[in-house]
C-alpha positions in Angstrom: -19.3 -11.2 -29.2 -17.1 -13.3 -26.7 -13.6 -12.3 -25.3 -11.0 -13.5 -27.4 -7.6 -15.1 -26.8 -5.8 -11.7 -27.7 -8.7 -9.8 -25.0 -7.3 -12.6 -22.2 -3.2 -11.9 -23.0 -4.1 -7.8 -23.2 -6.1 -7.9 -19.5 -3.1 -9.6 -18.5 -0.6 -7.6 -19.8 -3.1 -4.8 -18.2 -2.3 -6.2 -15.0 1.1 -7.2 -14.8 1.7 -3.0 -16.0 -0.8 -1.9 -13.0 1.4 -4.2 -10.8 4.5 -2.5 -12.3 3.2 0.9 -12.0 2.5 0.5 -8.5 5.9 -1.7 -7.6 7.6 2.0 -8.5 5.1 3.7 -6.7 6.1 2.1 -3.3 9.6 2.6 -4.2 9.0 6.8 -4.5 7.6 6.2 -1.3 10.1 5.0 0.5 12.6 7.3 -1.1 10.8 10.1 0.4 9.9 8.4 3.8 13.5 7.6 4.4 14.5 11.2 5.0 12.3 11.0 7.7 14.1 10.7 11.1 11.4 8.8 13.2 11.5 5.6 10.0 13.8 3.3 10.4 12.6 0.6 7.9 10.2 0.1 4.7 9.0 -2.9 3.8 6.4 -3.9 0.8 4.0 -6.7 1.1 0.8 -7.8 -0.4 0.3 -8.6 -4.0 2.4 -5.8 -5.6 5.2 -7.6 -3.9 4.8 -11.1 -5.4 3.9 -13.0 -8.7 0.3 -12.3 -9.2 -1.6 -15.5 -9.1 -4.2 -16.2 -11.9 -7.9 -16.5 -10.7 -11.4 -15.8 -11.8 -11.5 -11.7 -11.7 -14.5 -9.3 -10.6 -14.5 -8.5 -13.8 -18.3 -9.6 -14.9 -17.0 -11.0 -18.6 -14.7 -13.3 -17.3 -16.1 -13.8 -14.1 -19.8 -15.1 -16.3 -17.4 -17.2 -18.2 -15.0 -18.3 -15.5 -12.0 -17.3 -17.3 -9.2 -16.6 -14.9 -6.6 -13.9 -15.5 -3.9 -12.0 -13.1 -4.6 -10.9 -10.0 -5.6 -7.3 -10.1 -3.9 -4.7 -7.8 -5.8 -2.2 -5.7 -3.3 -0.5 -3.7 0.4 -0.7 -2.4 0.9 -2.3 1.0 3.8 -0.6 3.1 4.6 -1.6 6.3 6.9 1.6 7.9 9.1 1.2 10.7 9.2 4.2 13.0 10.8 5.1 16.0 8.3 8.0 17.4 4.7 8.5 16.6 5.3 12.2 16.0 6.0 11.5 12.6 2.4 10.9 11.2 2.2 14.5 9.1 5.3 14.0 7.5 4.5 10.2 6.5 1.8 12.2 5.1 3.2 14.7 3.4 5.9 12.2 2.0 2.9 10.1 0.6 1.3 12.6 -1.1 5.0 14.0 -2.7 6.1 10.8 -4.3 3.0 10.0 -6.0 3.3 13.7 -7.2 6.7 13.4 -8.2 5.9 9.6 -10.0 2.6 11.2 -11.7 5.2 14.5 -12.9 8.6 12.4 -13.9 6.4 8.8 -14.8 3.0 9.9 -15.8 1.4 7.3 -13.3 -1.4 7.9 -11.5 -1.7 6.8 -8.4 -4.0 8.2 -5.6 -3.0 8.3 -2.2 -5.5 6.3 -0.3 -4.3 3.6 -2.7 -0.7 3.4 -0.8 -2.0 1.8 2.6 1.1 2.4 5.0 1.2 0.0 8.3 2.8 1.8 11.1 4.8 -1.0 12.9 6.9 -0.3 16.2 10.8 -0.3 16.0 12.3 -2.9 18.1 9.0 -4.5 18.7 7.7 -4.9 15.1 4.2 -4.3 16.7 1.5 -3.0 14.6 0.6 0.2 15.9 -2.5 1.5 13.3 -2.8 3.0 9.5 -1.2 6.4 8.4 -4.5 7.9 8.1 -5.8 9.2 4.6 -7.7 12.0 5.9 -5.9 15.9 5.9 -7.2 16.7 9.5 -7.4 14.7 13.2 -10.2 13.5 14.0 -12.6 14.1 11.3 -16.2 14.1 11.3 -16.3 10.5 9.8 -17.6 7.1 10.8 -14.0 5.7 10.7 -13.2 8.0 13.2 -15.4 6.5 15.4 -13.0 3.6 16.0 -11.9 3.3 19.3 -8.5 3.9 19.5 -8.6 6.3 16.3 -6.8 9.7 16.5 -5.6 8.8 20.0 -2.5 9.3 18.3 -3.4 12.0 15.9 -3.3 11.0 11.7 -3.0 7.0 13.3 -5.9 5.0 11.9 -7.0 2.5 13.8 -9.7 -0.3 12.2 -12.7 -2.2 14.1 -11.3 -5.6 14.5 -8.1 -5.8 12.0 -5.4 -7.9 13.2 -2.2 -7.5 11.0 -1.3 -11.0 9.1 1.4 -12.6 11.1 3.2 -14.1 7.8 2.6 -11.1 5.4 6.5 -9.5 6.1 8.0 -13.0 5.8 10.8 -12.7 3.6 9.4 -14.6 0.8 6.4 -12.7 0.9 7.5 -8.9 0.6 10.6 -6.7 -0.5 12.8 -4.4 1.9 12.5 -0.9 0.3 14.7 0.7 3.0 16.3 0.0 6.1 18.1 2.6 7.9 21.9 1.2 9.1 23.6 2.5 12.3 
């Protein structure tokens, strides 16, 4: 039996929810980060922050067929603002309270490697590394093996990323928080 018309608008729907879900997501985030002395601004980009574009998904039905539907979210892109590096446990800990607090209040499930926080530099707005995912620095993990990684304990740092030079233009993301003098 083939995908129906109805099965195309309901993915869709699926989608544009999942993008919804995760748009509120970010915004516990940065309700919880800005209480954090060291941030100074919050920023979302990626594709939770703008209209999902319709393409030919991974999804093997559609993809077989080449029936294109909404972009599908993986995770929510923050770039974070800080002032001082010392602040990496309690990006943490804020992380892992707002998607508590949306899964208790909003019954949204959202796991915490899936909120991908870009530490950028105040003044600067150099990007510095990843708030790291893992409890402990350094861990026993490949990733770790990064040069770089855990120089700065709970900063991430990735083999050969370089941070997309138009992905906080003002078009393309949404100011969650910025901290005023």
């Amino acid at each position: 039996m083939g995908l129906t018309q109805n099965d195309i608008d309901e993915q869709n729907r699926r989608l544009l929810r999942r993008q919804e879900e995760f748009l509120l997501a970010a915004r516990f985030f940065a309700a919880e980060c800005s209480s954090v002395d060291a941030v100074e601004k919050i920023v979302l980009f990626g594709s939770v922050a703008n209209t999902l574009k319709k393409e030919v998904p991974r999804f093997r039905e559609y993809r077989r067929r080449g029936l294109r539907v909404r972009h599908e979210c993986k995770d929510i892109d923050v770039a974070v603002w800080v002032t001082d590096l010392s602040c990496m446990r309690s990006l943490q800990k804020a992380r892992s309270r707002a998607i508590n607090e949306l899964h208790e209040r909003e019954q949204i499930g959202v796991d915490h490697h899936q909120v991908d926080v870009f530490i950028m530099q105040h003044g600067t707005d150099r990007y510095l590394g990843r708030l790291c995912t893992f409890a402990r620095c350094p861990r026993d993990k490949p990733e770790c093996l990064t040069p770089g990684c855990g120089d700065v304990p709970l900063l991430r740092q990735h083999e050969r990323f370089v941070f997309p030079e138009n992905a906080l233009q003002p078009d393309r993301s949404v100011v969650l928080f910025e901290r005023s003098d």
